[in-house]
N, C-alpha and C positions, 0 to 999 in steps of 0.2 A: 676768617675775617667777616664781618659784620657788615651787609650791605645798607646805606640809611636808614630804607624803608625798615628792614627788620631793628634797626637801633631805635627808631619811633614805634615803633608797636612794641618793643620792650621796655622803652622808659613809658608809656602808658601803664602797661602793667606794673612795674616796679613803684607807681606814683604811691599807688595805696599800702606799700608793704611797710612796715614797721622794720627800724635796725635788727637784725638777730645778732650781730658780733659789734663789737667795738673794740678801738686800737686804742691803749692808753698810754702812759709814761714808759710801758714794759716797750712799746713796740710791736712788731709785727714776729710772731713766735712759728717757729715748726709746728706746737703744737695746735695753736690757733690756726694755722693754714691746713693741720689735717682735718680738723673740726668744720671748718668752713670746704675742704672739697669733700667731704661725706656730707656736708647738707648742700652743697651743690649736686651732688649725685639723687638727691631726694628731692631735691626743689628747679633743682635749675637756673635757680635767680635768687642774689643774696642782695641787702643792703646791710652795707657795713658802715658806723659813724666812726670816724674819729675823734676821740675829745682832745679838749684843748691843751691839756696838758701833757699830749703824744709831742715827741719829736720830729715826726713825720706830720705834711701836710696832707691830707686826702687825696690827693691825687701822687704821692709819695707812696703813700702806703695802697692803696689800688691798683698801680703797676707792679710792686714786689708778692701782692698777695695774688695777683692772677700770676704771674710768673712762675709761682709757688704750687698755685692748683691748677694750672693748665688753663684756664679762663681765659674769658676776656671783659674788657672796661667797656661797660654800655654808656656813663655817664659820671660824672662826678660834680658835682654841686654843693658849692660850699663845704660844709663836713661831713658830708653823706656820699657816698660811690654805692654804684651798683657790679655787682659781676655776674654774669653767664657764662654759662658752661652745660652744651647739650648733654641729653643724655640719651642717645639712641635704644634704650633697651626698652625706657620707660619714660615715654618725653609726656613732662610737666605744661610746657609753657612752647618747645618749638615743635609742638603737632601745628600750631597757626604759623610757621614762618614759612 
């Protein structure tokens, strides 16, 4: 669980990241959730957009897809969510938490 402080120094970070995944009409996939926690295991911090033609609203699909990869939901704004997920072996982003 995410204490505030460390959820405000993550959406700081996550501000400048660009989507790497997006959810479309297909949904929220197995295979997209293993693609998304092998680059959570490399990054630590994903932004995922949902487009508008997903079935799923962003904060729909950012609950199922942390559920999916062990994560958790930093923020969700509009059609953009962020997720976290340490990586203790090789920390990215929570050396500063």
């Amino acid at each position: 669980m995410l204490t505030s402080k460390q959820r405000s120094y993550l959406k700081s970070v996550s501000a400048n990241l660009e989507p790497a995944f997006q959810v479309g009409k297909g949904g929220v996939s197995k295979e997209q959730a293993e693609g998304i926690s092998k680059y959570l295991t490399a990054h630590e911090l994903v932004k995922i957009k949902v487009l508008d033609n997903s079935m799923y609203t962003a904060d729909e699909a950012a609950r199922e897809l942390a559920s999916l990869t062990d994560a958790e939901v930093v923020i969700v704004i509009g059609s953009k969510a962020v997720l976290f997920r340490p990586n203790p072996e090789k920390p990215a982003v929570s050396q500063n938490l």
